[in-house]
N, C-alpha and C positions, 0 to 999 in steps of 0.2 A: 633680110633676116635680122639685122642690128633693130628694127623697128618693131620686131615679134617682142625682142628683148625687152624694149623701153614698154612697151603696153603692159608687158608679163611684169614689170618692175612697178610699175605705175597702181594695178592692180595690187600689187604688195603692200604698198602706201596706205592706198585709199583702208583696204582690211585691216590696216593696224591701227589706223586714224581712227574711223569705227570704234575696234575695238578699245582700243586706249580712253579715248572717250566713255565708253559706257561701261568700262572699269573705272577709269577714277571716278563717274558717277556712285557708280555704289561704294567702294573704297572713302567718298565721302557720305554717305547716304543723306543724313543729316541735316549738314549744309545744302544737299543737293533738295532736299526735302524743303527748309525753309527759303528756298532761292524760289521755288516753283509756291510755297506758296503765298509770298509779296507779290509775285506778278500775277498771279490769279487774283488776289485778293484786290487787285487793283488799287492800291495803295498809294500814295502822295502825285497820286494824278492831278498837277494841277494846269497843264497845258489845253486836257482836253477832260474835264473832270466828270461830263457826262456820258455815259456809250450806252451801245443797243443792246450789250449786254448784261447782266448782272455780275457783279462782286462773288468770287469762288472763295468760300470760305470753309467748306463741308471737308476734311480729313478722309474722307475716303475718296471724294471726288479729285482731294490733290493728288494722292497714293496715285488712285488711278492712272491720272494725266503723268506723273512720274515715272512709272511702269510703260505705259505705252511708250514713252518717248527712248527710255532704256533700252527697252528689248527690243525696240526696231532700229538703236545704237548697234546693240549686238546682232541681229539677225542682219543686218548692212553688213556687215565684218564679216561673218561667216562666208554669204553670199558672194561678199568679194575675193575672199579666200578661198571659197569653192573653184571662183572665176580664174584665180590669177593658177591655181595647180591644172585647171580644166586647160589654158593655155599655155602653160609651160607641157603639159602632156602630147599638146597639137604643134608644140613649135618647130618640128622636121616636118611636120607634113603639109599636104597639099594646100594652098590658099582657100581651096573651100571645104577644108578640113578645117585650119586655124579659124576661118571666117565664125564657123557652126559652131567652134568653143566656146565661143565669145558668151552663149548665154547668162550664164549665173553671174559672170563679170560685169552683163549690163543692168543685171538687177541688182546686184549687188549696188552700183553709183547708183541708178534707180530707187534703191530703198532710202539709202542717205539722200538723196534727193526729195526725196517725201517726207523723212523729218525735219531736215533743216529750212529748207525753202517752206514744204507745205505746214507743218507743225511750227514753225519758230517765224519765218518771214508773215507767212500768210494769218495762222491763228494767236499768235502771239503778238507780233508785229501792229497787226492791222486791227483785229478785231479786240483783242485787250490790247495793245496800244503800252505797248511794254519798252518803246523808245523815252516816254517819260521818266523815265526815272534812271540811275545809274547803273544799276544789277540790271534793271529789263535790257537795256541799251550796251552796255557793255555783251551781255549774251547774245544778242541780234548783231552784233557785229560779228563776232565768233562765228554761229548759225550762217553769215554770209559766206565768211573765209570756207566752210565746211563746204555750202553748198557749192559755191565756185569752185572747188577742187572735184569733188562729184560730180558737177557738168560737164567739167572740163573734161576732164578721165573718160566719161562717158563718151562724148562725141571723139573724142582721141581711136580708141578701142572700137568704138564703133566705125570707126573708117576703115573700108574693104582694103583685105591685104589683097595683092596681085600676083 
């Protein structure tokens, strides 16, 4: 039972993490705005100054990329927060009661999983190549710490109670 607890706690984490994140994003919007668009713009890239991409400079294309990455900030928090009430609601009952609540909690580490790893490691990271610079690289280390904690939580939560 102490293990239902730490999952149902863990889940708490993860949703405010989410959430806190993609409130002070827009609480800064701004800043958040011109952070997203240096590293699109590809700017003082000088390690690897050529790529298979082009330079992001279109203001709506930034908008864009800012919103996606926001709202699926906040849609991870929710999800996780749907998870972690889903199994505090299961936590007297049966292990394949607890087990079946897990859903929204593993989508929820799932969705933050998919920004920070797939949006920040994978298209940030790799393809614009955002470790050059101090803002890119500074936020990709963040994007690690986030997704690590959303892996983590995930495989945690995902292991069958008995």
């Amino acid at each position: 039972m102490p293990v239902r607890y730490l999952k149902i706690l863990f889940m708490i984490f993860i949703a405010l993490l989410c959430l806190f994140y993609a409130g002070q994003n827009v609480a800064n919007l701004d800043a958040c705005y011109q952070a997203f668009a240096y590293v699109l713009s590809r700017a003082d890239h000088q390690i690897y100054p050529d790529s298979i991409v082009p330079a992001v400079q279109n203001g709506a294309v930034i908008w864009l990329a800012l919103t996606l990455v926001v709202s699926l900030e906040f849609l991870a928090g929710l999800l996780a927060a749907k998870g972690a009430w889903d199994l505090w609601s299961a936590r007297s009952g049966s292990a394949e009661t607890f087990n079946a609540a897990k859903t929204y909690a593993l989508l929820g580490c799932g969705t933050g999983i998919v920004v920070w790893l797939g949006l920040f490691a994978v298209f940030g990271g790799a393809l614009l190549q955002m470790w050059q610079t101090d803002i890119g690289a500074g936020s990709l280390e963040d994007a690690f710490q986030f997704f690590a904690a959303c892996a983590f939580v995930f495989l945690i939560v995902n292991t069958a109670d008995n």
